[in-house]
MISE-38339 format. One line per 4 residues: their letters; for each residue x, y, z of N, C-alpha, C, O. Coordinates in Angstrom, 2 decimals. Example, Ala and Ser with C-alpha at 12.3 -4.5 7.8 and 13.67 -1.06 7.14 Angstrom:
BEGIN
as) 13.19/-5.69/7.80/12.30/-4.50/7.80/13.20/-3.30/7.80/14.24/-3.32/8.46  12.85/-2.25/7.08/13.67/-1.06/7.14/12.90/0.03/7.87/13.41/1.14/8.04
END
This chain:
BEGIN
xxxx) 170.63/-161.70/-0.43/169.20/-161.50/-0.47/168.64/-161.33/0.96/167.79/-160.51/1.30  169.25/-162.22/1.71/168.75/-162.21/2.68/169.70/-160.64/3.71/169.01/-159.97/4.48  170.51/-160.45/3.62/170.95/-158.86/3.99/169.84/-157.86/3.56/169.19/-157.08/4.26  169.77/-158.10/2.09/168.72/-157.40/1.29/167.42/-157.27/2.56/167.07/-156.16/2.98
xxxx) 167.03/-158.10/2.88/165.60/-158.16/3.54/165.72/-157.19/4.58/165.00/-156.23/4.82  166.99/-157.69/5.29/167.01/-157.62/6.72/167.14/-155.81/6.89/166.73/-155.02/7.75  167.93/-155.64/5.61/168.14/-153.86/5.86/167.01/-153.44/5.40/166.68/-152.37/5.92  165.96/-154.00/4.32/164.59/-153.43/4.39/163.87/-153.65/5.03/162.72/-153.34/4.74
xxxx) 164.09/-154.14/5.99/162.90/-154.71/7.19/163.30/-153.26/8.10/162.50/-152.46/8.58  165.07/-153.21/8.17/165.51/-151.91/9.24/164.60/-150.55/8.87/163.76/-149.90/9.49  165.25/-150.46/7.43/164.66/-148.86/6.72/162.55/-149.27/7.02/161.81/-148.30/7.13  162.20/-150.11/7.06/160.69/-150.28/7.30/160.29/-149.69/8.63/159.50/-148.78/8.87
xxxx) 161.21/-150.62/9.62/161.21/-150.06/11.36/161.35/-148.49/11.43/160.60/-147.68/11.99  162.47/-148.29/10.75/162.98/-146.60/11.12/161.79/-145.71/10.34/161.55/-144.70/11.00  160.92/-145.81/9.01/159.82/-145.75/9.36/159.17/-145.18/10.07/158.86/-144.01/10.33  158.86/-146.80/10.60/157.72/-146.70/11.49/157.93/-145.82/12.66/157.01/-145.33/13.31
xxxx) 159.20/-145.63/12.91/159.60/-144.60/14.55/159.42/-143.36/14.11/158.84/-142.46/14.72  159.91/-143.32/13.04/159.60/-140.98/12.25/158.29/-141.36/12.24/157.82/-140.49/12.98  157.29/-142.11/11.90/155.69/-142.08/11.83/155.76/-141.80/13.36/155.76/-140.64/13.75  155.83/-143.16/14.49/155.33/-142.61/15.65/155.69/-140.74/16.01/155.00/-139.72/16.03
xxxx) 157.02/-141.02/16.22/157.28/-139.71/16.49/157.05/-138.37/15.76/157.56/-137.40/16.31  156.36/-138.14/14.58/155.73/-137.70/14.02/154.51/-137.27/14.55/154.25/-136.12/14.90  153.56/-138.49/14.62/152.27/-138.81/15.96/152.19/-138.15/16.80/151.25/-137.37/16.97  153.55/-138.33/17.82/153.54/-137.78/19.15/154.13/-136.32/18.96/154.07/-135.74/20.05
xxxx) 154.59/-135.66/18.15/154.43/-134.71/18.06/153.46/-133.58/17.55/153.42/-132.38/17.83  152.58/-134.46/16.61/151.23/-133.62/16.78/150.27/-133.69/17.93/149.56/-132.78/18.34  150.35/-134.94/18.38/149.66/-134.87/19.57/149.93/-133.63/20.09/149.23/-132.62/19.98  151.28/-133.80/20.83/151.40/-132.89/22.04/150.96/-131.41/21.34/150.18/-130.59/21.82
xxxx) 151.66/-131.33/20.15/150.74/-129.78/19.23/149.49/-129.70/20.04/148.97/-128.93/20.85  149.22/-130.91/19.41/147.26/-130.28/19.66/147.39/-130.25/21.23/146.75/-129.30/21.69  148.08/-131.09/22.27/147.55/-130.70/23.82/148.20/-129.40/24.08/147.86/-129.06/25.22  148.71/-128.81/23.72/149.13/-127.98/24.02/148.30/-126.75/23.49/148.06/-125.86/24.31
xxxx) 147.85/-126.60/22.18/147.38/-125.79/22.10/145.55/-125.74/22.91/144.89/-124.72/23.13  145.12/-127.31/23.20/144.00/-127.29/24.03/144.55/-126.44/25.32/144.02/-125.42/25.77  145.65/-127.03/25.78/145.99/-126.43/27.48/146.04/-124.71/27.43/145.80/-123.81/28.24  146.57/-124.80/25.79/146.73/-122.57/26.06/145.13/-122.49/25.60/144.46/-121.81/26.37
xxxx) 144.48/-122.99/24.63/142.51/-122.42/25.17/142.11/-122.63/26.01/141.16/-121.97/26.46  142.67/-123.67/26.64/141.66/-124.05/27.96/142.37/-122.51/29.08/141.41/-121.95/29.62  143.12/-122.14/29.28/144.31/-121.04/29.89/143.34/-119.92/29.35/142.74/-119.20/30.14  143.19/-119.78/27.95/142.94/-118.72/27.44/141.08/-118.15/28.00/140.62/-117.22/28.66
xxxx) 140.51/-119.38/27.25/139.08/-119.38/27.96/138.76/-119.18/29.69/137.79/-118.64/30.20  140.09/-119.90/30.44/139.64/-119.52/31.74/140.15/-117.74/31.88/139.45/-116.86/32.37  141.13/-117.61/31.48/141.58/-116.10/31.63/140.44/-115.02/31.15/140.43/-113.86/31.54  139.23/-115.76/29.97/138.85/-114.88/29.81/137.40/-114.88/30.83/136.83/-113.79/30.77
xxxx) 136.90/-115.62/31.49/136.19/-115.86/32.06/136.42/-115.17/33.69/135.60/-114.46/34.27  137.38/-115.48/34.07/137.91/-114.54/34.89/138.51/-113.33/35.09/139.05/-112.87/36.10  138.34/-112.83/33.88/138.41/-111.21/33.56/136.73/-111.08/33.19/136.32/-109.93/33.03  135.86/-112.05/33.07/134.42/-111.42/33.07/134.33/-111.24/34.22/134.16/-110.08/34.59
xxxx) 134.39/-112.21/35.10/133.80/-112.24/36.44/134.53/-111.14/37.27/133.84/-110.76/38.22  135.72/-110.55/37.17/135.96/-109.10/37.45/135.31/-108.20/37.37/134.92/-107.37/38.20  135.08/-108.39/35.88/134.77/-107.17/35.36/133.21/-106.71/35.97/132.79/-105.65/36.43  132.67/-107.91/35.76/131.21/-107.79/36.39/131.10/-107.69/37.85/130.04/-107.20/38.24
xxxx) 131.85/-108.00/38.64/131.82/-107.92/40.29/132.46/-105.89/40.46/132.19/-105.02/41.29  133.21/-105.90/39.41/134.18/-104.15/39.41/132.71/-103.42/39.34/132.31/-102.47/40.01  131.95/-104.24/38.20/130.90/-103.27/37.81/129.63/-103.04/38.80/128.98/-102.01/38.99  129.48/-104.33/39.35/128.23/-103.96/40.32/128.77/-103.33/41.72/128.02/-102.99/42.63
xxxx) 130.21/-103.24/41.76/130.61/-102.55/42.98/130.46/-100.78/42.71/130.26/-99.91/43.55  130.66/-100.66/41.25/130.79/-99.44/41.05/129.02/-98.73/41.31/128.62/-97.70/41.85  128.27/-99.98/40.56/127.13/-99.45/40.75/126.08/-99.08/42.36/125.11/-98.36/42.63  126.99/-100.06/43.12/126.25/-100.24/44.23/126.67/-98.83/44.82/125.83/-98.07/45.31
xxxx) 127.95/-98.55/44.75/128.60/-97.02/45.31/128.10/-96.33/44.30/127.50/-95.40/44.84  128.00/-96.23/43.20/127.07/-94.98/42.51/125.36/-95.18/43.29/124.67/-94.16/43.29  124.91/-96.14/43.75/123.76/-96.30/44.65/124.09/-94.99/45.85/123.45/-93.97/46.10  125.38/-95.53/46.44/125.80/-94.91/47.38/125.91/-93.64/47.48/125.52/-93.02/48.47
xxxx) 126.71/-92.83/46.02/126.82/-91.56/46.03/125.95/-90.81/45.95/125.97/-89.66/46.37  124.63/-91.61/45.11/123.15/-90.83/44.74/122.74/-90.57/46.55/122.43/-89.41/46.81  122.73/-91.45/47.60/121.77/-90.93/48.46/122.28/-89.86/49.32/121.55/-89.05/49.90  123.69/-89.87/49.38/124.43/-88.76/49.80/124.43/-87.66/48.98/124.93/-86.57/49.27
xxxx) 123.91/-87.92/48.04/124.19/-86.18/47.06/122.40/-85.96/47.63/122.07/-84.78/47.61  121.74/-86.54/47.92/120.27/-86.18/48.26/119.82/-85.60/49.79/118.96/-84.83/50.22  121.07/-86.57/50.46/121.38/-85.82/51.75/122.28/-84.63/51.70/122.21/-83.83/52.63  123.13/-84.41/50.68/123.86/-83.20/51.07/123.27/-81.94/51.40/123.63/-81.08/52.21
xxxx) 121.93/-82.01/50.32/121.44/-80.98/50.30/120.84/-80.46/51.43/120.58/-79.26/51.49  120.53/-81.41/52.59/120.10/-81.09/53.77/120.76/-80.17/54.82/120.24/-79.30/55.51  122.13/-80.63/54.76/122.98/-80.13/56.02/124.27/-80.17/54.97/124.56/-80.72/53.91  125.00/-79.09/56.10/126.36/-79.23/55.83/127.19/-80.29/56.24/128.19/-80.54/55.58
xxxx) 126.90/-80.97/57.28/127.30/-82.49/58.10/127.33/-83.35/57.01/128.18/-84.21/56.81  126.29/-83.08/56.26/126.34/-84.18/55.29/127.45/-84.52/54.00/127.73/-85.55/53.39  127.94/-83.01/53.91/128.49/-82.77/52.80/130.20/-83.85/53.25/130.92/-84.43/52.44  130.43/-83.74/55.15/131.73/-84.33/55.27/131.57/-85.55/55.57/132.58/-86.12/55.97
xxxx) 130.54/-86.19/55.53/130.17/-87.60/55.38/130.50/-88.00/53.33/131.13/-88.91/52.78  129.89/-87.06/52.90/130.37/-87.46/51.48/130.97/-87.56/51.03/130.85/-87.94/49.87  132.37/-87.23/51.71/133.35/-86.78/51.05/134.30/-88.30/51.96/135.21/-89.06/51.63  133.76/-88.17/52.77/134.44/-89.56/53.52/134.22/-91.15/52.49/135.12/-91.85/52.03
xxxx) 132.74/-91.35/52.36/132.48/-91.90/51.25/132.88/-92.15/49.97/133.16/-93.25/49.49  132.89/-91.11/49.44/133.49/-90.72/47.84/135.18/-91.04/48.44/135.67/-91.87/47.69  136.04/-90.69/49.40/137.50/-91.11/49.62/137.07/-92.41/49.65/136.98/-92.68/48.45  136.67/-93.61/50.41/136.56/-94.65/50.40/136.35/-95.59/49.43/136.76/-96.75/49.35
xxxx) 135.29/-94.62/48.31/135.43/-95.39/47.22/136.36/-95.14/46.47/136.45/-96.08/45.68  137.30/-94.21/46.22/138.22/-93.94/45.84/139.23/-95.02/46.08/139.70/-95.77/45.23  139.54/-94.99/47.48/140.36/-95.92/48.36/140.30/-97.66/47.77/141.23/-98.48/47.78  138.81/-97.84/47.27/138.58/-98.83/47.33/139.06/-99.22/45.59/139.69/-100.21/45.22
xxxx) 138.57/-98.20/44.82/139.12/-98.48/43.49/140.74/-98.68/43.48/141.59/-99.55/43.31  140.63/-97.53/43.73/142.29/-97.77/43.93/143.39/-99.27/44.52/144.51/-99.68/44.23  142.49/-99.62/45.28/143.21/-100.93/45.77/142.93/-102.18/44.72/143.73/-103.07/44.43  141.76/-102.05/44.29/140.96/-102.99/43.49/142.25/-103.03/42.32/142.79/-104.10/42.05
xxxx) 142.64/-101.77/41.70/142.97/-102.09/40.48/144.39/-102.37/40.33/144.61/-103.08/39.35  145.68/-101.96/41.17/146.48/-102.78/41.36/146.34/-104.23/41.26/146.81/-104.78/40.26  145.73/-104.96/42.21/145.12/-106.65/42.05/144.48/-106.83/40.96/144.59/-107.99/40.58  143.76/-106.09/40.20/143.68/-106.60/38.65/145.08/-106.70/37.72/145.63/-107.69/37.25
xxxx) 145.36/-105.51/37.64/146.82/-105.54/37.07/147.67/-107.02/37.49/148.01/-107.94/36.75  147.80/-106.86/38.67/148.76/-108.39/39.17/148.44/-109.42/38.44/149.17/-110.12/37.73  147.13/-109.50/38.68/146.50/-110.60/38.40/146.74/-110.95/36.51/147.02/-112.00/35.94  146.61/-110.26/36.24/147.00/-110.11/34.50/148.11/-110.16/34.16/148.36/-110.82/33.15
xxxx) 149.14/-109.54/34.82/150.21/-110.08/34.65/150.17/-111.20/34.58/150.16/-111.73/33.47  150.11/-112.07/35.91/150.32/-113.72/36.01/149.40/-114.28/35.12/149.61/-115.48/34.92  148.53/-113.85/34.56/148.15/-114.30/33.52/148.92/-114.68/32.10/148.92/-115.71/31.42  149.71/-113.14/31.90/150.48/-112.63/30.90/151.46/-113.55/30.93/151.87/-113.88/29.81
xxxx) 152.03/-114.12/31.97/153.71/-114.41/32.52/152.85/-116.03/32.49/153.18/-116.79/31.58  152.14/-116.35/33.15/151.73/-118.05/32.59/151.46/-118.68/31.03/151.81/-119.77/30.57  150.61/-117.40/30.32/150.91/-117.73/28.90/152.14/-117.59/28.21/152.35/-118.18/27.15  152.96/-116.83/28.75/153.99/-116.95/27.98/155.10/-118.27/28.00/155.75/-118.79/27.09
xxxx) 155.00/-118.55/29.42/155.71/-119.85/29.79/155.26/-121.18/29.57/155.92/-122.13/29.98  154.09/-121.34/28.90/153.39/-121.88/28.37/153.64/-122.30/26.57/153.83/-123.33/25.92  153.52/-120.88/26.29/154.21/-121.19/24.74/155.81/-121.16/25.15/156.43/-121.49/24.14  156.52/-120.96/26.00/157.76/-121.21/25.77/158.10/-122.68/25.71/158.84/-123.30/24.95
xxxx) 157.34/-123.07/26.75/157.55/-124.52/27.19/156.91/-125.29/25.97/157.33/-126.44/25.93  156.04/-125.00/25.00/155.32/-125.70/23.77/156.73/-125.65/22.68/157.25/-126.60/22.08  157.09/-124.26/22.68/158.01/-123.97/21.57/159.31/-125.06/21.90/159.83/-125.48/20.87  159.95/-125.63/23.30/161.16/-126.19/23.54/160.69/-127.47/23.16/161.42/-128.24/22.54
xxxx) 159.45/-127.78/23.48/158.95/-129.29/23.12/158.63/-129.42/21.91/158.53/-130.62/21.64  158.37/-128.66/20.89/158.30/-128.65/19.27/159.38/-129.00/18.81/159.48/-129.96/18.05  160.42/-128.24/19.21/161.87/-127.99/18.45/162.28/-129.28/18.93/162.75/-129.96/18.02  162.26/-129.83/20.02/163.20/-131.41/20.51/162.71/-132.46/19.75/163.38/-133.42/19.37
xxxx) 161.44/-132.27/19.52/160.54/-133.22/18.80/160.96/-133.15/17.09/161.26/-134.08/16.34  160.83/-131.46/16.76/161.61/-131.86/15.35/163.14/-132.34/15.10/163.44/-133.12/14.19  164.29/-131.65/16.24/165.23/-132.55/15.92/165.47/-134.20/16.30/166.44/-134.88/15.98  164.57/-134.52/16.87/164.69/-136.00/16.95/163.91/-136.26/15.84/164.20/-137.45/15.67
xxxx) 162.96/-135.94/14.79/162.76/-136.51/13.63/163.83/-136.30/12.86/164.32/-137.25/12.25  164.33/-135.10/12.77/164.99/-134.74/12.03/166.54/-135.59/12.17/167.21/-135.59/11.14  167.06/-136.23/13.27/167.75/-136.89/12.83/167.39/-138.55/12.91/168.26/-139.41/13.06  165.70/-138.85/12.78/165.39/-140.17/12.28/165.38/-140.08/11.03/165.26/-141.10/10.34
xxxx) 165.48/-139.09/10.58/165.28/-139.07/8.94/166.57/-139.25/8.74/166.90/-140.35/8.27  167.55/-138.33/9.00/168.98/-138.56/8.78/169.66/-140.10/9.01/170.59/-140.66/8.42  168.96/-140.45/9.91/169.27/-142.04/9.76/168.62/-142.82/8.69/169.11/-143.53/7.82  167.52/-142.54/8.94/166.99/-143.47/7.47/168.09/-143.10/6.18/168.68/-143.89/5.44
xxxx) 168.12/-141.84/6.19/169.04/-141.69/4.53/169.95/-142.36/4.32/170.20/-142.94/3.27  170.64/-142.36/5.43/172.17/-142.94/5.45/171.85/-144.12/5.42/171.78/-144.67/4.32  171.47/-145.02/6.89/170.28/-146.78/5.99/170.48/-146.50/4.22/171.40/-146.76/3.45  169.36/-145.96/4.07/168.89/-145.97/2.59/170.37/-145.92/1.49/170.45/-146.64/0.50
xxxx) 171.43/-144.96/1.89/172.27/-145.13/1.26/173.55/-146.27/0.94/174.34/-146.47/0.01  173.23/-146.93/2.36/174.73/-147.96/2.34/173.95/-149.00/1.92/174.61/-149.98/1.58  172.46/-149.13/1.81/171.64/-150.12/1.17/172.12/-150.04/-0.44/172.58/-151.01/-1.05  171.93/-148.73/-1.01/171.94/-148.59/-2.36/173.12/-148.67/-3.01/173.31/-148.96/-4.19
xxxx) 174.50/-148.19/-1.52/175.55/-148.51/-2.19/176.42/-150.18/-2.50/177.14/-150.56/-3.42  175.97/-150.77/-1.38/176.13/-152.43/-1.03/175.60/-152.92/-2.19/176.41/-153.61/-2.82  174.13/-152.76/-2.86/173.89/-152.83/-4.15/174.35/-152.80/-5.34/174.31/-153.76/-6.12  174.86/-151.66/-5.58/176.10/-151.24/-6.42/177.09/-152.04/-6.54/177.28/-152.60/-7.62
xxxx) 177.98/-152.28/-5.35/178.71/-153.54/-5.02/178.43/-154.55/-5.55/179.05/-155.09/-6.47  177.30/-154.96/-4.92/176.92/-156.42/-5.65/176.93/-156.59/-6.68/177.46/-157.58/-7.17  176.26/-155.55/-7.48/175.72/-155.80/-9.07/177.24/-155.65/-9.48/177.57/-156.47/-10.34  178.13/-154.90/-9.12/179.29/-154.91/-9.85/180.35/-156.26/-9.67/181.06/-156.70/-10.57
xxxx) 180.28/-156.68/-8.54/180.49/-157.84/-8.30/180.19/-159.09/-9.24/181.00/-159.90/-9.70  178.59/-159.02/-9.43/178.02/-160.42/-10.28/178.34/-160.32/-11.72/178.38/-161.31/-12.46  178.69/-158.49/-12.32/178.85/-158.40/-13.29/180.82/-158.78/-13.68/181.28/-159.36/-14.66  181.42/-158.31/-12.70/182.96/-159.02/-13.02/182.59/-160.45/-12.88/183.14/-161.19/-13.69
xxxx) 181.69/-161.08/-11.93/182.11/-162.54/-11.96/181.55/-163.23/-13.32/182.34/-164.11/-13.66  180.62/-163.13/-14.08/180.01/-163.57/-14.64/180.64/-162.79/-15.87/180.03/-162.97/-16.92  181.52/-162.13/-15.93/182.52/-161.42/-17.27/183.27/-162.74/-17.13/183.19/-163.74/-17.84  183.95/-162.54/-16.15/185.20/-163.60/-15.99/184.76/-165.21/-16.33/185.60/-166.11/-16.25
END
């Protein structure tokens, strides 16, 4: 009886460890998927603030191109000033958008290492439940078979 207890007290404990670890694996679920919104929300926030700094640059040089197309008409001088301009902004897009690209990448290449690193910590987490469960069964079974035993036991002794 008292074996009896002691291995249901075990199968109770083992339990309670697939519950914790159960726990701590949704936890980390959920931090993890906070850490990729929180990733996600800043990525997207910093593709606004691009986008809007790309845009008032574009506008300030479309400022730019309007007063030179108003001077062109004046002189011919003007026309190779415009063209110096218009290269520069060219020059300038052009540099700009490489460093966006980069920048998205490492964006691209941090989320992904991100869910990789979620996906290795899921899977370790399910096979360590997965073999608390496998322990409990086996518990559960040499419980049920020791049982068996017994009862067959009390039943020869009490034949005899």
């Amino acid at each position: 009886m008292v074996r009896d207890n002691d291995m249901l007290q075990e199968r109770n404990r083992l339990l309670e460890t697939l519950d914790t670890l159960l726990n701590a694996v949704n936890h980390t679920a959920a931090e993890h998927r906070t850490a990729v919104d929180a990733l996600v929300a800043s990525s997207a926030e910093l593709l606004e603030r691009v986008g809007n700094r790309f845009t008032d640059h574009i506008a300030a040089e479309t400022g730019k191109l309007d007063g030179i197309a108003a001077a062109l008409s004046g002189s011919a001088s003007d026309v190779g000033q415009l063209a110096g301009t218009f290269g520069e902004a060219v020059a300038q897009f052009g540099s700009a958008s490489p460093a966006l690209s980069g920048r998205l990448e490492q964006i691209g290449g941090a989320l992904d290492a991100s869910l990789a690193r979620s996906d290795a910590q899921l899977a370790y987490y399910v096979a360590q439940a997965r073999e608390v469960v496998d322990l409990s069964l086996l518990s559960q079974k040499q419980v049920m078979e020791e049982l068996q035993q017994l009862v067959a036991r009390r039943s020869k002794a009490g034949s005899a």
